[in-house]
C-alpha atoms as an extended CHARMM CRD file, in Angstrom:
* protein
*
        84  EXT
         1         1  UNK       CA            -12.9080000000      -11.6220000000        8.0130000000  PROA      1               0.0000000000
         2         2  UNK       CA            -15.5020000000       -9.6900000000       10.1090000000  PROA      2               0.0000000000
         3         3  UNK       CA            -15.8110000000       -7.1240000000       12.5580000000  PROA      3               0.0000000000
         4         4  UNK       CA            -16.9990000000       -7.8830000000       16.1840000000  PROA      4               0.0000000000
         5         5  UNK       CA            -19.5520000000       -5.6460000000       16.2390000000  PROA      5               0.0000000000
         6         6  UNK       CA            -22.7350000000       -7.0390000000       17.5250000000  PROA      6               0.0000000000
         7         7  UNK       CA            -23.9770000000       -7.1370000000       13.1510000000  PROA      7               0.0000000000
         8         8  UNK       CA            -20.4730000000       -7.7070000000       11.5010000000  PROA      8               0.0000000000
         9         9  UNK       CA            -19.2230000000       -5.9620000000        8.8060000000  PROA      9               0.0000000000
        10        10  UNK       CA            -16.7840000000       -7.6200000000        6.0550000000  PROA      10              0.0000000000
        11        11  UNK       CA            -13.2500000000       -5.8070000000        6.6840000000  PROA      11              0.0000000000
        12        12  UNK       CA            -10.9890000000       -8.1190000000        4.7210000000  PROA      12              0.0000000000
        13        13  UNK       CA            -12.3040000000      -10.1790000000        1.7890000000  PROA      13              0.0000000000
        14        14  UNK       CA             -9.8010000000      -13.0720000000        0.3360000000  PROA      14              0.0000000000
        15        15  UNK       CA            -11.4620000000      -14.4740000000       -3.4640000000  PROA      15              0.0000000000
        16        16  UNK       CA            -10.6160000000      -18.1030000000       -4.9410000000  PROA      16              0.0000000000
        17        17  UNK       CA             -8.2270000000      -15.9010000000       -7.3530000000  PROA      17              0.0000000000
        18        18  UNK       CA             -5.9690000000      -14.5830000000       -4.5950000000  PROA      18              0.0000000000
        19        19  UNK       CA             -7.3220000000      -11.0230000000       -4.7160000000  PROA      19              0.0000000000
        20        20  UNK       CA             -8.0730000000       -9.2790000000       -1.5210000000  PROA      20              0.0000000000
        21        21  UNK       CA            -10.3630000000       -6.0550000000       -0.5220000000  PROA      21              0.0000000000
        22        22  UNK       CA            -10.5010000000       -4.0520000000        2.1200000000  PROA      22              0.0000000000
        23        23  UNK       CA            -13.9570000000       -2.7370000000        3.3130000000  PROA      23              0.0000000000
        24        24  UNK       CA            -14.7860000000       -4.1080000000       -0.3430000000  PROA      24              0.0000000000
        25        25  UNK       CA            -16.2120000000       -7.0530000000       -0.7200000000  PROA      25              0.0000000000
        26        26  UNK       CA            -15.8250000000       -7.6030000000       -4.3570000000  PROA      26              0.0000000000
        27        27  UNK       CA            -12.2960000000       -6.5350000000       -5.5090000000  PROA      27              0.0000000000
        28        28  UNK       CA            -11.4950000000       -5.4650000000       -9.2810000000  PROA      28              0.0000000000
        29        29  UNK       CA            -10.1860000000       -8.4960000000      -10.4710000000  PROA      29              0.0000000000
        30        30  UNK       CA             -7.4920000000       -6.5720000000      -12.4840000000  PROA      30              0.0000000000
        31        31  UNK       CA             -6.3720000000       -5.2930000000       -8.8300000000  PROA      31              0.0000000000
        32        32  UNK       CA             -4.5030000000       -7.7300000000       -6.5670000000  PROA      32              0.0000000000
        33        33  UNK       CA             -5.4080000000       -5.4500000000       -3.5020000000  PROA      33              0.0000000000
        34        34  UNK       CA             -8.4190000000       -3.1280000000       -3.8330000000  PROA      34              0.0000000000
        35        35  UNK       CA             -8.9000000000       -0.7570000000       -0.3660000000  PROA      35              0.0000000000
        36        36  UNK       CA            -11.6620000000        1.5550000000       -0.5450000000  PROA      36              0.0000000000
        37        37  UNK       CA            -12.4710000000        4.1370000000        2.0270000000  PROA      37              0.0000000000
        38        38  UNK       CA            -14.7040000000        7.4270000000        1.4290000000  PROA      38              0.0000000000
        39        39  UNK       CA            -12.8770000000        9.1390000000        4.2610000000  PROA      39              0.0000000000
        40        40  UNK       CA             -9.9390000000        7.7010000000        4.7560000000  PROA      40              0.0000000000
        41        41  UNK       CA             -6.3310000000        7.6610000000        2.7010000000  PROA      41              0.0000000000
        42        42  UNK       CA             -3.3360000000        4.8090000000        2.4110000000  PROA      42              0.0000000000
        43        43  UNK       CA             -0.3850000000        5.6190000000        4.5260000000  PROA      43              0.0000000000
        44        44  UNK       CA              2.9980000000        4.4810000000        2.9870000000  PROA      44              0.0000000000
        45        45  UNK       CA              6.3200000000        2.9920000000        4.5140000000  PROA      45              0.0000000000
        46        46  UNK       CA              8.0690000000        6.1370000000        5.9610000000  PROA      46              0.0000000000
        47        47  UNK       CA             11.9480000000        5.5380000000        6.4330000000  PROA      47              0.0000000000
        48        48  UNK       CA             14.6230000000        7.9700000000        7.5810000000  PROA      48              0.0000000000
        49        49  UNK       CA             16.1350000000        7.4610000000        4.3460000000  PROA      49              0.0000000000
        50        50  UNK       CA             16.3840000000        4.9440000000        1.4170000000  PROA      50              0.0000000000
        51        51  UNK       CA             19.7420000000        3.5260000000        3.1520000000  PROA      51              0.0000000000
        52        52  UNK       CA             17.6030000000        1.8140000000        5.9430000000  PROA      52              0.0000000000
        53        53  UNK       CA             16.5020000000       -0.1650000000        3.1150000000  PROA      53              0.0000000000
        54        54  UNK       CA             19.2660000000       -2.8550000000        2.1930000000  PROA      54              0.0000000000
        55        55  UNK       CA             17.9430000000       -4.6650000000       -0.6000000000  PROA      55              0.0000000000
        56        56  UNK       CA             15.8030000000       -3.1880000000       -2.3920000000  PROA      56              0.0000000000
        57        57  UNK       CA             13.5590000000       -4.5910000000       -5.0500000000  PROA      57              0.0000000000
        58        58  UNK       CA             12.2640000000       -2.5410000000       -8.4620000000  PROA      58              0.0000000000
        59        59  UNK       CA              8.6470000000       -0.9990000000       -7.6820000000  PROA      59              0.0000000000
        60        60  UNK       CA              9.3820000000       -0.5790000000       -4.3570000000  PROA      60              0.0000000000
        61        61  UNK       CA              7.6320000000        3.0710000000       -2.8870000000  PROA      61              0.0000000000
        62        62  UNK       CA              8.0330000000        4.9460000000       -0.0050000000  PROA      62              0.0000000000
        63        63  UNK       CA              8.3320000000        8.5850000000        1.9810000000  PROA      63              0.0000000000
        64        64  UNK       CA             11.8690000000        9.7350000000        2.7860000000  PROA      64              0.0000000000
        65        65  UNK       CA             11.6480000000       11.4510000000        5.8860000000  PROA      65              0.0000000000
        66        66  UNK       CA             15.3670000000       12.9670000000        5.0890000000  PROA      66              0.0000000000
        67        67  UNK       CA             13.8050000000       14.4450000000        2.4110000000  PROA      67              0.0000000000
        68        68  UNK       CA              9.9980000000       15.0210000000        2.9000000000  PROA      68              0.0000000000
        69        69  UNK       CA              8.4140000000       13.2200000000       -0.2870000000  PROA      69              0.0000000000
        70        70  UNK       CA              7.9580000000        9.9100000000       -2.2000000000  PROA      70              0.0000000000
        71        71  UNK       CA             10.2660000000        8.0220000000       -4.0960000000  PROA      71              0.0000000000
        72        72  UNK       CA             10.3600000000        4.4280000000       -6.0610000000  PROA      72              0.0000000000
        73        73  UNK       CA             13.1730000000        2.0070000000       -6.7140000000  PROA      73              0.0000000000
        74        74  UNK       CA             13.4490000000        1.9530000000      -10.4790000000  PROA      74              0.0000000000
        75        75  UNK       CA             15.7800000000        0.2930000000      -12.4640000000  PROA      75              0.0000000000
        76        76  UNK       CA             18.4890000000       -0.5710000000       -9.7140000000  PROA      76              0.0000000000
        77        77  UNK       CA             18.5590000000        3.1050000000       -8.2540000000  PROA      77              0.0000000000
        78        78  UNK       CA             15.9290000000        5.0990000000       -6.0280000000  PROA      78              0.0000000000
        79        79  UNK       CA             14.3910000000        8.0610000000       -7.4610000000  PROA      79              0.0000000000
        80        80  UNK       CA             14.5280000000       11.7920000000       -7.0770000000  PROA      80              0.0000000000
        81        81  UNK       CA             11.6950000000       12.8350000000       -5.3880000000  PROA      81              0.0000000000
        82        82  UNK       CA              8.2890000000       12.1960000000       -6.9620000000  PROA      82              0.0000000000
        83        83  UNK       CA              6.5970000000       15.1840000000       -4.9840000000  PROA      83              0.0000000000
        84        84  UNK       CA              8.6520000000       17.9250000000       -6.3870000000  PROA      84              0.0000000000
């Protein structure tokens, strides 16, 4: 997938093996998503609190605005804060 700019630039890139990139045209192929950005950072799922989420799934992360940091489902439960 390109850009429209008048010379387009590769944005998304999709390989025969299912990986994807983002601004990277050539993925790790130990990664299943590779993004890659000098100047920019990922922005995680932020919820009002893990109850919004009603099933969750292990390896599951997010930011818990309640709370003001990161956390991962793990073993059937959410954890205590990863931040602190």
């Amino acid at each position: 997938m390109n850009n429209s700019a008048t010379t387009p630039v590769e944005l998304i890139t999709a390989l025969n093996n299912g990986d994807i990139g983002i601004n990277n045209n050539a993925p790790e192929t130990s990664a299943l998503l590779e993004l890659k950005s000098s100047n920019q950072a990922i922005l995680l799922t932020r919820v009002a609190n893990t109850s919004v989420i009603t099933t969750p799934v292990n390896g599951m992360i997010l930011y818990d605005k309640s709370v003001n940091c990161f956390k991962s489902y793990e073993n059937n439960a959410w954890s205590p804060c990863l931040s602190k």
